[in-house]
C-alpha positions, 0 to 999 in steps of 0.5 A: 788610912795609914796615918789612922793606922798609926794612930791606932798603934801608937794608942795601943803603946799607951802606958798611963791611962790618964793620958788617954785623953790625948787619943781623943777628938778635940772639941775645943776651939784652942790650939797652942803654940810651942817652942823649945830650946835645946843645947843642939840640934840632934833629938837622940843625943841633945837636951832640952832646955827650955820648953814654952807655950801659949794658948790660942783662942779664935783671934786672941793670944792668951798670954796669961795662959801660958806655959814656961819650963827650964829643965836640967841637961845632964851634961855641961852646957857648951859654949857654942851652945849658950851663944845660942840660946843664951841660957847659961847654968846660972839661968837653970839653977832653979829648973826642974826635971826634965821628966817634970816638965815633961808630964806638966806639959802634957797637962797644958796642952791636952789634946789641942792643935799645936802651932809651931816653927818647925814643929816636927824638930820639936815634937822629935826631942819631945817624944823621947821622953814621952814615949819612956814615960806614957810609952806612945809618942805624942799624938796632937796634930800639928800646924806648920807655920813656915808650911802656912807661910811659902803657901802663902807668899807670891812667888814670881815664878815656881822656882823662886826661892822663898825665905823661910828664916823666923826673923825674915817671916816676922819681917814680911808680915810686920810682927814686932819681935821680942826683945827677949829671945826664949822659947816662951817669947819665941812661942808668943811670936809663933802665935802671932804669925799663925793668926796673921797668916790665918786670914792671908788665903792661900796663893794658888797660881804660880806667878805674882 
């Protein structure tokens, strides 16, 4: 009830109305994998640099159905920062504004599922600019890939603690990983560890 609640608020923030399609039931049998790169990890006050997606279908990975964006930071990118994401200015000398991507975005995933490596982090730097651009915050359910994960790894107790590390999950479910580290790469990984999780059934008891 009260997550219709705030659905039902959050679409009456709606100020474009060719997005209202967003608020409707998805019929399609596509979800999207998502990732970003950002210059640090605070939503209010970091940037995003980079944005990438790709679409699922049933058990495929539509790489040629993807997504990819590099976007201007308004502020000078940090050492730290590039150590990182490794994306340097010279790297976004041809990017677009983030605004751009923002609304080329919302074109390529429309209403689907989105699949994600802690997608909440994500969805909390993207829905700063949706919300100054369409007015509501980004609408589209979610799927939590380290969520799918602990639900599925034997622990040999209830206490156990479980890794929860990208690069450890790629790791136990035997997923190659890219060589190259970006979102759009980081993106096609997500993809691949939802589809093998997708047919791992939850483990339900407490011990192995």
């Amino acid at each position: 009830m009260i997550k219709r609640i705030q659905s039902y608020i959050n679409s009456r923030n709606l100020k474009d109305s060719r997005y209202s399609y967003l608020f409707c039931g998805t019929k399609s049998d596509e979800l999207v994998s998502l990732d970003l790169e950002t210059t640090g990890l605070n939503p209010k006050k970091d940037e995003i640099l980079s944005i990438g997606a790709v679409k699922i279908r049933g058990d495929k990975i539509l790489i040629n159905d993807s997504f990819e964006a590099f976007t201007l930071p308004k502020k000078k990118i940090g050492d730290e920062s590039i150590k990182i994401h490794h994306i340097r200015p010279c790297d976004i000398s041809k990017a677009i504004k983030i605004e751009d991507a923002i609304y080329k975005l919302l074109d390529f995933i429309g209403n689907r599922t989105i699949v994600g490596y802690y997608i909440k982090f994500d969805f909390e730097f993207i829905n700063r600019y949706i919300k100054s651009l369409i007015g509501c915050k980004i609408p589209n359910k979610t799927i939590e890939l380290s969520t799918m994960y602990y639900k599925r790894r034997r622990k040999s107790s209830a206490y156990e603690f479980v890794d929860l590390k990208f690069d450890t999950i790629l790791k136990e479910l035997e997923i190659p990983k890219l060589y190259k580290h970006d979102a759009l790469n980081d993106a096609i990984m997500s993809a691949m560890i939802y589809l093998k999780l997708k047919h791992i059934p939850e483990y339900k008891g407490a011990f192995g």
